[in-house]
C-alpha positions as CSV (number, residue, x, y, z in Angstrom):
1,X,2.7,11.1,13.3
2,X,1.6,7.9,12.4
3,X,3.2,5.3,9.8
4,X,1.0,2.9,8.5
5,X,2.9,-0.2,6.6
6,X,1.6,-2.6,4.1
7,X,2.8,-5.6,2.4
8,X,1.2,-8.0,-0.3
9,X,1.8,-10.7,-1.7
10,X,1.0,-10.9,-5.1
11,X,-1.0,-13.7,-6.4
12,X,1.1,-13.8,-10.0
13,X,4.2,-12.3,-8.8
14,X,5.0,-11.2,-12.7
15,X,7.3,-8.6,-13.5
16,X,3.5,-6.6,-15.3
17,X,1.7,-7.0,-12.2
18,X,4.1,-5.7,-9.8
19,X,4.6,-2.6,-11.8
20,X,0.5,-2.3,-12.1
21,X,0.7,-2.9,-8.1
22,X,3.4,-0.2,-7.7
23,X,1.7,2.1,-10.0
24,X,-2.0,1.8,-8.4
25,X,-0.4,2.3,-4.8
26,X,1.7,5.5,-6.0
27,X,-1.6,6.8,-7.6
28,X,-2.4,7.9,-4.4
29,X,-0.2,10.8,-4.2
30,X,-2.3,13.9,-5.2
31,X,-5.8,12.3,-4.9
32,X,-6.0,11.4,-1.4
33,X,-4.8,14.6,0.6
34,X,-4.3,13.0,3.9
35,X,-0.9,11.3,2.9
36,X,2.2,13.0,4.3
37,X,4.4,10.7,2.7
38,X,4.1,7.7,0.4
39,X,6.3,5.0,-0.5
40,X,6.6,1.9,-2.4
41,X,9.5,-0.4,-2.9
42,X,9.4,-3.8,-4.6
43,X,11.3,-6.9,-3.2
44,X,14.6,-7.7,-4.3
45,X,15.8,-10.9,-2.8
46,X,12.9,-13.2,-3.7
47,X,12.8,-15.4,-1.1
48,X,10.2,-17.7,-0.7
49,X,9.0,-15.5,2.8
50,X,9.7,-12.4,1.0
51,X,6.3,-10.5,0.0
52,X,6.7,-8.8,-3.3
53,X,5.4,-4.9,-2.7
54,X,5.6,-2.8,0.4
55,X,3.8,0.6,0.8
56,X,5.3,2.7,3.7
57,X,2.5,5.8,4.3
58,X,3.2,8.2,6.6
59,X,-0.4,10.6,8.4
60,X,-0.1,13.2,10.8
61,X,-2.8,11.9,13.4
62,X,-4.3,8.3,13.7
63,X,-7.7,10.5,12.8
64,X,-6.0,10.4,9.4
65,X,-4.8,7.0,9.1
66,X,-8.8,6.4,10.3
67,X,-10.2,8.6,7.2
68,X,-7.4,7.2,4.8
69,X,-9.1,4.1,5.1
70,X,-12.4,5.2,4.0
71,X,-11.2,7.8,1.7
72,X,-13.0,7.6,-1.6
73,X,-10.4,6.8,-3.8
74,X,-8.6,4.4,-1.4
75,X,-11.8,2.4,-0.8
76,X,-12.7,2.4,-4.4
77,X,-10.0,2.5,-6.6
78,X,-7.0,1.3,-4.7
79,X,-8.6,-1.5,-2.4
80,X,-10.4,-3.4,-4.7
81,X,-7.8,-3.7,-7.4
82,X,-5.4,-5.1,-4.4
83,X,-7.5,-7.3,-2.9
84,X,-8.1,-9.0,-6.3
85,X,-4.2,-8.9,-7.3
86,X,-2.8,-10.2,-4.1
87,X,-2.8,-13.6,-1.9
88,X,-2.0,-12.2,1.4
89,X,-1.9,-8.3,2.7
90,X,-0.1,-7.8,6.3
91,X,-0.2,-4.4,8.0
92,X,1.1,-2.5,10.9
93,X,0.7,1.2,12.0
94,X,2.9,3.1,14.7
95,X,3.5,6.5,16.5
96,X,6.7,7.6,14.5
């Protein structure tokens, strides 16, 4: 299995455009098959390192983490609208 992390950093950190980045990033479940899990937690403490949204994903091969990324309604729906939302997007994928 693969695990496939993401956090951003929102641009306007407002209480509205957290929830609209939560609520894109959970949109994925049921349109893009590949997911085995989803999960998305906002930040709590605030800090000034702390990004504000973190997407855990979870894919049964790295084959899948590789189509995920090109996935039709990743690509076009869900990256675009993040890129645009956020000032800074780290990731990191492991064997779990």
């Amino acid at each position: 299995m693969i695990t496939h992390i993401v956090l951003f950093k929102l641009a306007e950190p407002t209480a509205e455009n957290i929830a609209a980045v939560r609520d894109r990033l959970l949109s994925m479940q049921g349109n893009v098959d590949l997911l085995r899990h989803i999960e998305v937690g906002t930040d709590v403490i605030r800090s000034e390192r702390s990004y504000d949204v973190a997407l855990l994903t979870r894919f049964d091969s790295l084959d899948d983490l590789q189509a995920y990324q090109v996935h039709p309604y990743h690509a076009q729906e869900v990256v675009p609208f993040m890129k645009a939302s956020c000032s800074s997007i780290v990731a990191v994928d492991y064997h779990s």
